[in-house]
N, C-alpha and C positions, 0 to 999 in steps of 0.2 A: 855232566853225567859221569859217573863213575861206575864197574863192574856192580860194587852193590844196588845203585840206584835201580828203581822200578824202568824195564825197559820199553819203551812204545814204538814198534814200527812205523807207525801211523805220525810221529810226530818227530822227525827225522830234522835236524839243521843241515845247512851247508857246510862240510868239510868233516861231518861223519864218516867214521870208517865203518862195515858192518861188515859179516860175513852174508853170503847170499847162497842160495844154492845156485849152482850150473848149469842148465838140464841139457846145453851146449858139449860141456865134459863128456865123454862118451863112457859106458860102463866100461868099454870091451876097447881097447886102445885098438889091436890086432884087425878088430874086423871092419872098423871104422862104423858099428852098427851100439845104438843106446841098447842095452839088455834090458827084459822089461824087469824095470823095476821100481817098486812106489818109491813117491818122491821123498822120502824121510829118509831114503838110500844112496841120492843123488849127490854126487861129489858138487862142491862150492868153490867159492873166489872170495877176497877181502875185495868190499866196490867202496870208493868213495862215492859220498851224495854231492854232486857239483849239482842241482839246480837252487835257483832261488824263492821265494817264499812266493813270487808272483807265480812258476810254471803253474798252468790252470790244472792240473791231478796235484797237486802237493797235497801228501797225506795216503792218497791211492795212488798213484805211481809216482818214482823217481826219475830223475837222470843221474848215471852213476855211470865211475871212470875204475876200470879196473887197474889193481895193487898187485904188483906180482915182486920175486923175489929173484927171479933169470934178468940175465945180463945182457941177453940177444941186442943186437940193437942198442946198447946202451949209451949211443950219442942223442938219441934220440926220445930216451926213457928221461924220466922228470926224477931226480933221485927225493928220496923222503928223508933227512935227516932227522936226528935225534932232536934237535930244535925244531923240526917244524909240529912233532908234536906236544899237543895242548895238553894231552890226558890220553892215558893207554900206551897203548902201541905194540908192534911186531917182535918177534924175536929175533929175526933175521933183518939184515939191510934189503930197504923196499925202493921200490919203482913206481912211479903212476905211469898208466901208456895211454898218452895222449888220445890212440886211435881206437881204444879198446871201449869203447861204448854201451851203457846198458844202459835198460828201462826196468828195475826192478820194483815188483809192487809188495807191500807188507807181507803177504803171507809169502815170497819168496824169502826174506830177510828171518836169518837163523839168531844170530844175535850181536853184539855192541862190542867193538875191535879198540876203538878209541876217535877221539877228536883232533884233525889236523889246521893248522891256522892255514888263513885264506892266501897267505904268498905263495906256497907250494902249490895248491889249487890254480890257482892264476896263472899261474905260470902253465900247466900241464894245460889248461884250457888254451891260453894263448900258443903252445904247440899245436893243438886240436885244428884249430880255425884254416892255418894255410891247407888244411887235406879238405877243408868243407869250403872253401872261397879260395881259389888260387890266385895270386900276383898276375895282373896283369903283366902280359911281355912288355910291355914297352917299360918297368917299372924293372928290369931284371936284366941285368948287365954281368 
């Protein structure tokens, strides 16, 4: 897929990148409170799509790892080189965060960022995993 190609939420691969809206973002930073406002107003995130063609919603929902551009953390952030994309990409140097987790369904999805290959994905999944299954202590010296 390419910018010009026709774009389908609904038919998403693994290692998409897309913008999504936020609805998490908050309008109003200061008050820590959403301002009401319609969703076509709502600040977004680039999310990769890390599920597989088996998760049972593929198509209506996703599982997607959020792509940020901050450095917090960054022993821990997945860096996204220039190699690891396939088609597209940011204009800033990116991050996948392992722990940053969504479930975005089509009509949250704004539109089509680019395609990253599956090393960089795998990789940020397999940081994922020890915050969702921890090492046994006896295995941790």
């Amino acid at each position: 897929m390419t910018e010009t190609d026709e774009f389908d939420p609904t038919a998403l691969d693994r290692g998409t990148v897309v913008w999504c809206l936020d609805p998490f973002k908050f309008d109003s930073e200061e008050s820590g409170e959403r301002d009401n406002a319609d969703e076509e107003s709502l600040p977004g995130r680039p999310v990769v799509i890390a599920n597989t063609p088996d998760h049972p919603f593929a198509g209506e929902q996703y599982i997607g790892l959020s792509l940020t551009t901050r450095t917090w953390y960054a022993d821990q952030l997945v860096e996204v080189t220039e190699e690891a994309w396939l088609d597209g990409g940011t204009t800033h140097r990116s991050y996948l965060i392992p722990w940053s987790i969504l479930s975005p369904q089509p009509d949250d999805i704004e539109f089509w960022i680019g395609q990253l290959d599956g090393d960089v994905l795998t990789a940020a999944l397999g940081e994922l995993l020890p915050y969702l299954h921890p090492v046994p202590e006896q295995l941790v010296e």
